[in-house]
Every structure is written in structure tokens, then in C-alpha cells.
C-alpha positions in Angstrom: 19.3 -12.2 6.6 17.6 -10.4 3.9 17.8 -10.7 -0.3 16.7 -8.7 -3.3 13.5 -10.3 -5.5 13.5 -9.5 -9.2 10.4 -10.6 -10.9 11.1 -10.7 -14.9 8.6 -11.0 -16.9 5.8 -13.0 -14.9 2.6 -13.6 -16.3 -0.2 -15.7 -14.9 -3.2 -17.4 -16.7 -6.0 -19.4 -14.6 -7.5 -20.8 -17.4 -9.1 -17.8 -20.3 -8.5 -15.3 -16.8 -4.9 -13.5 -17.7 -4.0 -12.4 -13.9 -0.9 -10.8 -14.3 0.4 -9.7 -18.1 4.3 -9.4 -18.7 4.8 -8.2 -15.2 8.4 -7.0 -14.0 10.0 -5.8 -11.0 12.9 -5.2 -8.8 13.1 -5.0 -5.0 16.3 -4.5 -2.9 17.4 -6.4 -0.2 15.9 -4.5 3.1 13.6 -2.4 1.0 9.7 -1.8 2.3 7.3 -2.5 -0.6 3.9 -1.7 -0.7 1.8 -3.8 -3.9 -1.1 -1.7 -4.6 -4.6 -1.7 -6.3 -8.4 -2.5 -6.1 -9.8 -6.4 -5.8 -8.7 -8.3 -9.0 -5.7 -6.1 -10.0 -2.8 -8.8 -9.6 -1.1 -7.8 -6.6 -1.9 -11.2 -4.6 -1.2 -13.2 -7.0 2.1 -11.5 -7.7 2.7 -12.3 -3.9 1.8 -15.9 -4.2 4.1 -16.4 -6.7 7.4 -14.8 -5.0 6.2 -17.2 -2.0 6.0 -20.0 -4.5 2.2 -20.9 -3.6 1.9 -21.1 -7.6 4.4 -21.7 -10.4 4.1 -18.1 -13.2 3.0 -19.0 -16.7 5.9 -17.5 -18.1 8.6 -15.2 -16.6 10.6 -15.8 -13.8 11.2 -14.9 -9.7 14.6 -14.9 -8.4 15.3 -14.5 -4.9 18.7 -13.4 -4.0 19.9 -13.8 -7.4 18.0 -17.6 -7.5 15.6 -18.9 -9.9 12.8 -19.9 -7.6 11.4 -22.2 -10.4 10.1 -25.5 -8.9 11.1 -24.4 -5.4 8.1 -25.2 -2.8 7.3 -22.6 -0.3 9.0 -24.3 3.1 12.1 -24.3 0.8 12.0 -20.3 0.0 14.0 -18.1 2.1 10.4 -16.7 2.6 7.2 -16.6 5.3 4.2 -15.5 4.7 1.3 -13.4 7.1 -2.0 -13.9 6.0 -4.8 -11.5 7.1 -6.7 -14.6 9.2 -3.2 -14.9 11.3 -3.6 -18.6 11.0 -2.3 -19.2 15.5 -2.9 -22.5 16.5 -5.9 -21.7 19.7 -4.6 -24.7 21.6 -1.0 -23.7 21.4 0.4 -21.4 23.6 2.0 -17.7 21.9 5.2 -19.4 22.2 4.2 -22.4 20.8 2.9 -21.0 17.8 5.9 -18.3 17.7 8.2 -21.3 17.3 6.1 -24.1 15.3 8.4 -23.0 11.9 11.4 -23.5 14.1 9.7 -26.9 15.5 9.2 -28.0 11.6 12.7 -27.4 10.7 14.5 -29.8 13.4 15.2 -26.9 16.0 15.8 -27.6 19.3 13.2 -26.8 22.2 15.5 -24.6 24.1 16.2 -22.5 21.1 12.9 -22.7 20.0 11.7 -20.8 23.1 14.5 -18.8 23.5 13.7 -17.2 19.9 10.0 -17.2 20.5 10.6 -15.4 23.6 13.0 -12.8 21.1 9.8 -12.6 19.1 7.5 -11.6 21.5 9.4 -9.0 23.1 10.4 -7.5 19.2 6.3 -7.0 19.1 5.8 -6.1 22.3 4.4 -9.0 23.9 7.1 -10.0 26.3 6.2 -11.7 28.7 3.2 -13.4 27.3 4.3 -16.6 26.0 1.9 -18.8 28.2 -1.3 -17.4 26.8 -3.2 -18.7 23.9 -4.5 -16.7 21.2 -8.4 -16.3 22.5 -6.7 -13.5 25.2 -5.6 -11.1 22.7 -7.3 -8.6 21.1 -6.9 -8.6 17.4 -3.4 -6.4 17.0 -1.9 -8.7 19.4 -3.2 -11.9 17.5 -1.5 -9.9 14.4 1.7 -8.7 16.3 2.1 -12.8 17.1 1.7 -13.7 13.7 4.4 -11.3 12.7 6.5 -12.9 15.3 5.9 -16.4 13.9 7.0 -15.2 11.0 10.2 -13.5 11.6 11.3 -16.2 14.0 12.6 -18.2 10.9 14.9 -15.5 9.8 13.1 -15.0 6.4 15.5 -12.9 3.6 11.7 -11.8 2.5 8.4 -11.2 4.6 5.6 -11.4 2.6 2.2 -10.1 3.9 -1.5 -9.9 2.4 -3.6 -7.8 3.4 -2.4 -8.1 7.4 -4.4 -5.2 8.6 -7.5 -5.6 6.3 -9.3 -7.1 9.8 -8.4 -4.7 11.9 -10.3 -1.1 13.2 -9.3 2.1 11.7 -7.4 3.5 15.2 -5.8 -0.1 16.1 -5.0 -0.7 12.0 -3.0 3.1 12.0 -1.5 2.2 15.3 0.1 -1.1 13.6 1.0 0.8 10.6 3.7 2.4 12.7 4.9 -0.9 14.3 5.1 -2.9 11.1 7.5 -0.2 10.0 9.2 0.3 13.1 9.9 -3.7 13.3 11.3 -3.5 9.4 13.4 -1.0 9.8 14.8 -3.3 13.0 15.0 -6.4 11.2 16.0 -5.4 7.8 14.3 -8.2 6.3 12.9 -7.5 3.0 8.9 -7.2 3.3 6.8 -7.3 0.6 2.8 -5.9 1.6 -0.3 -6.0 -0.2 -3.2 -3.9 0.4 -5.9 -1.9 -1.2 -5.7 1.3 1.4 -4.3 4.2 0.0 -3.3 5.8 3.4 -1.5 2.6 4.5 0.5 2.3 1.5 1.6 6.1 2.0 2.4 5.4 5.4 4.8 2.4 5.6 6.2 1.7 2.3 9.5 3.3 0.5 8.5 2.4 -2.9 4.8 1.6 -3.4 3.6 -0.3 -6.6 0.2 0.5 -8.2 -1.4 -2.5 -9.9 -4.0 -2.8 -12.0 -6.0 -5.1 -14.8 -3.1 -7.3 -14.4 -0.8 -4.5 -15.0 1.7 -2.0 -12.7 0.7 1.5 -13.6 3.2 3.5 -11.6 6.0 2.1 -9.0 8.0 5.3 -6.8 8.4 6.7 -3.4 4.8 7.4 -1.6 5.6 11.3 -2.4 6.2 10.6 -5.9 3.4 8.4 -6.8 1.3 10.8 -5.1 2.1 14.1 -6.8 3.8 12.7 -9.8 1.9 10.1 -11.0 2.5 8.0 -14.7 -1.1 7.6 -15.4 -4.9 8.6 -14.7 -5.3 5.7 -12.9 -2.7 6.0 -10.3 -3.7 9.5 -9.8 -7.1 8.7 -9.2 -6.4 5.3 -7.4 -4.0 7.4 -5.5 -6.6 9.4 -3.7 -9.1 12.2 -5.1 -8.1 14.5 -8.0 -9.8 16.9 -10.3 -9.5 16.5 -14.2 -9.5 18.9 -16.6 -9.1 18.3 -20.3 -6.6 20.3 -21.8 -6.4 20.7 -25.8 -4.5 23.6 -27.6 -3.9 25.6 -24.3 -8.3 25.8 -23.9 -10.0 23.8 -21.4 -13.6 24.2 -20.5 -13.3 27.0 -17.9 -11.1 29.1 -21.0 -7.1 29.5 -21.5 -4.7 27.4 -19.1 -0.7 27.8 -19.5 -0.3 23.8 -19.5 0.6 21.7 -22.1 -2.4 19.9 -23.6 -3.6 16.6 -21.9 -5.5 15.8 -18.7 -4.9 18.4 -15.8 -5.1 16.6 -12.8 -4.8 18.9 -9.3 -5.1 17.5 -6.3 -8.2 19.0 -3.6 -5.1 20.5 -1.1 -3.5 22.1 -4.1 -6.2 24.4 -4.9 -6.5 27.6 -3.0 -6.9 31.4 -3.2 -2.9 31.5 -3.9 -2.4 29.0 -6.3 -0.1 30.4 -9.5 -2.2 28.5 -12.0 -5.2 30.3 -12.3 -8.4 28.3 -12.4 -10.5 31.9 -12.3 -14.1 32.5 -9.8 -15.6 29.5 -8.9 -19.3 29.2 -7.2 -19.3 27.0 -4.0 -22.1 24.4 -4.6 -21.8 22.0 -1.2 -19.2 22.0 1.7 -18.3 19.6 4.5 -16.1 19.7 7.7 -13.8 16.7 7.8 -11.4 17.9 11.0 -8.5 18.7 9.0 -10.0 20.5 6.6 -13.3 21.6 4.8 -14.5 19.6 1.8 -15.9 22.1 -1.2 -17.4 21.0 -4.0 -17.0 24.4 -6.9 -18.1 25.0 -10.2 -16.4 27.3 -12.2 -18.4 30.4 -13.6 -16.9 29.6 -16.6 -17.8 26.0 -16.5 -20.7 25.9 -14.5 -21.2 22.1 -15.5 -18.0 21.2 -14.0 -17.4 20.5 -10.8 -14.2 20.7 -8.8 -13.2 19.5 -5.2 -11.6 21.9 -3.2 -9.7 21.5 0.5 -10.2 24.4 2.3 -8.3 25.0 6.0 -10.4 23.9 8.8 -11.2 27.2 10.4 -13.1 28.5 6.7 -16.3 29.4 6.6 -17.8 29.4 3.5 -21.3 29.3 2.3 -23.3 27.8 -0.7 -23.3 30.3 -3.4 -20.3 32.0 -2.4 -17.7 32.8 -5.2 -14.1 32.0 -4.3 -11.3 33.0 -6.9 -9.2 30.0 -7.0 -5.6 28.9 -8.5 -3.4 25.6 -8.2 -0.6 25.4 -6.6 0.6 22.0 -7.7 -0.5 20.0 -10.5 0.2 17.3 -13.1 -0.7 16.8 -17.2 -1.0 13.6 -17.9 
């Protein structure tokens, strides 16, 4: 099973505090979305209120074309994953795998024959027996995943589920959580505050902030097209230049006048939009690439930051002529 969730005008006060402000969304049925933004921006609260842990202000949520007004969490066609996992550590994995199940009146031979389902959709078949102090922390995640999909949810919602994890082990999931959705085809709805895990699970992403949702797209398009300075900067780094009557600092640009906002990988010795000579102040070697940081010799106050392939080798004081080959005016 799986449903659409269409959020129409939601706003949230917690007392003077205005959480989210005339907030609205849609999201298909089977459709990976990603809620977006820094610590206080809305996005977890948005979540708490599709899973019906609090009742909006004003506004509604409709799951599956219903008014979710008044309707507790256990009776949504939702589950939730928090980022503690919540197991049970005296149950066994197939215990806790099938406790929803247990809750709703479902027998003990379905209960385990789902759980067992569960485990093996993760990749922990097999393991049913153990208890939750024997995994490692993926697998404690991969079993709350499993818990949650064993109730046939039309929408997954999940906060911050990979916040607890290591860098190598939290990339690693990335890949599985999107895997499992596109198995399933339950609707998911995630919230984090990585950047790079947004990118690399979601097919619309949502940027939140003050309350607010800046930009909503596809990962590429949020990326290189964004709707305001905040998603482009929230977004990952980018230069700004101020644009007005075709004169920036560093002279003439051919852009329409606003904020020019270029991304570090876009700038190069190619680029069609000239930016002119530029003096290399600092430089670092990140794997991938090199890390510049460039002042213009037309704008020697400025500063720009610069991607350069990994096998460059360029000095302080060197002066690179440098163009854009994608950018943005916002």
C-alpha cells in the first residue's frame, strides 16, 4: 500500500514561537522525499504533524485524499523511525520486528512469518533470535526500518534515521534506504540536515527554513537551479557576486543584474563567463579535487572558491585566468 500526503496550508504556533508559517505541499503516492534545512527550520515538526504526533494551528494534512484532523497516530496509515531506533533490548529482532503486528490483533504465526519477511528485506535474515545489544548500529537501524514496514504503512516517515551513524556506515545506508523504497513503494517521507544525503536518496528534496520552504525540486535542480540565496547556499558552497547594471566588483559581466551565484566545480580555465585573472591566495587537496581560495585582480578584496582537478598543482600567488561554466542570478 502506499498514498499521496498533501499538506495545505499548515501552520504551527507553540505559544509566541510560529514553527511552520502557511506551509504547503504535495507528495505522490511512492515518491521519495527528502525535508531539508538547519536545526529550527520546521521540517520536524512538519513530520510530526503528517504522523499526527500534534494537531496544525491552521491548515490541513490529508493522507490519501483524508483529512487527518483528530486522527491519533496508531490510526494513520503511517510509522514512524526515529533516530534512537527505539528496539525493545529484551525482545528478540523478531519480537520487536512484529510488536506493531502484535498491537493490532495479528496472529503469532503471521507475526513471525512477516518479521522473518522483514529481516531478510534488510538483510538480516536469519537473525531473528538475537537481541538488539549484538548489532552494530546500521543493523539496529536496518531493524527499525523493518519494524516499521512490517505494518504495511501507505507513508514511512523517518527523522533524522542516520544522524547517529559514521560517515562510511551512514553513506552505506543511504543506498539501502533507497534501494528498500524503491522495493516497497511505500511513500517515505525523510528529514535531515545533510546536504549529501538529501542529494543522494531523494526524488524531490524540500528546503526549509524559518518556518518556511524555500525551494522544493529534483536533487539536480535544487542544486544548480535554485529559487533563492538560501537554498543555494544551504545547498552546498557557492560564490556571490552582486550584479547591478551589467557591473560587478571585478568590472562588466553579461548577466542580468542580481546575485551571481557560481558553484566552486563550475569555475575553471574554460568557463564561457569570463570572471578575468584571479590571484590564488590558499589551496587544499580534498581527494577529488583541489580547494582554491582566488581573488580577483580586479577585486582583490573578494574572494572566490575555486574546485580545481585533483592532479593541479598550483601555488600561492599564482594567477589563473578563470570563467564559469554554469551559474545562476538570483
Amino acid at each position: 500500500m502506499t498514498a499521496d500526503v498533501s499538506v495545505r496550508g499548515v501552520s504551527q504556533r507553540y505559544g509566541a514561537a510560529l514553527a511552520l508559517d502557511d506551509v504547503s505541499l504535495e507528495i505522490s503516492a511512492g515518491e521519495f522525499v527528502v525535508l531539508l534545512g538547519p536545526s529550527g527550520c520546521g521540517k520536524t515538526t512538519l513530520l510530526n504533524l503528517i504522523g499526527g504526533f500534534a494537531e496544525p494551528s491552521a491548515g490541513q494534512v490529508l493522507i490519501g485524499g483524508r483529512d487527518m484532523a483528530g486522527v491519533s497516530p496508531k490510526e494513520r496509515p503511517t510509522t514512524t523511525v526515529f533516530q534512537d531506533y527505539a528496539l525493545f533490548p529484551h525482545m528478540s529482532l523478531a519480537d520487536n520486528v512484529g510488536f506493531g503486528l502484535r498491537m493490532r490483533g495479528v496472529g503469532k504465526a503471521e507475526r513471525v512469518a512477516r518479521a522473518a519477511e522483514m529481516l531478510a528485506l534488510v538483510g538480516l535474515e536469519g537473525r531473528g533470535k538475537r537481541r538488539p545489544h549484538e548489532l552494530s548500529g546500521g543493523q539496529r537501524q536496518r531493524v527499525a526500518l523493518a519494524r516499521a514496514l512490517a505494518v504495511s504503512p501507505d507513508v514511512l516517515l523517518l527523522d533524522e534515521p542516520l544522524g547517529a551513524l559514521d560517515l562510511k556506515l551512514r553513506r552505506a545506508m543511504q543506498d539501502e534506504l533507497k534501494a528498500i523504497q524503491r522495493r516497497v513503494g511505500t511513500t517515505f517521507v525523510h528529514v535531515t540536515h545533510d546536504q549529501e544525503e538529501a542529494m543522494s536518496i531523494a526524488d524531490r528534496i524540500v528546503v526549509m527554513n524559518g518556518g518556511k520552504i524555500e525551494d522544493v525540486g529534483a536533487p539536480r535542480e535544487v542544486y544548480l537551479r535554485p529559487k533563492s540565496l538560501f537554498s543555494a547556499g544551504f545547498m552546498g558552497e557557492v560564490n556571490r557576486i552582486e550584479v547591478k547594471g551589467g557591473v560587478s566588483a571585478m568590472g562588466k559581466l553579461a548577466v542580468p543584474d542580481g546575485v551571481l551565484c557560481i558553484r566552486p566545480e563550475a569555475i575553471s580555465a574554460e568557463g564561457a563567463l569570463r570572471l578575468g585573472p584571479c590571484r590564488v591566495q590558499d589551496t587544499g587537496f580534498f581527494g577529488s579535487y583541489v580547494r582554491a581560495q582566488v581573488s580577483p585582480v580586479a577585486a582583490p578584496n573578494m574572494v572566490l572558491t575555486v574546485h580545481l582537478p585533483p592532479g593541479a598543482v598550483v601555488d600561492a600567488g599564482a594567477v589563473l585566468d578563470l570563467g564559469a561554466s554554469a551559474w545562476v542570478v538570483l
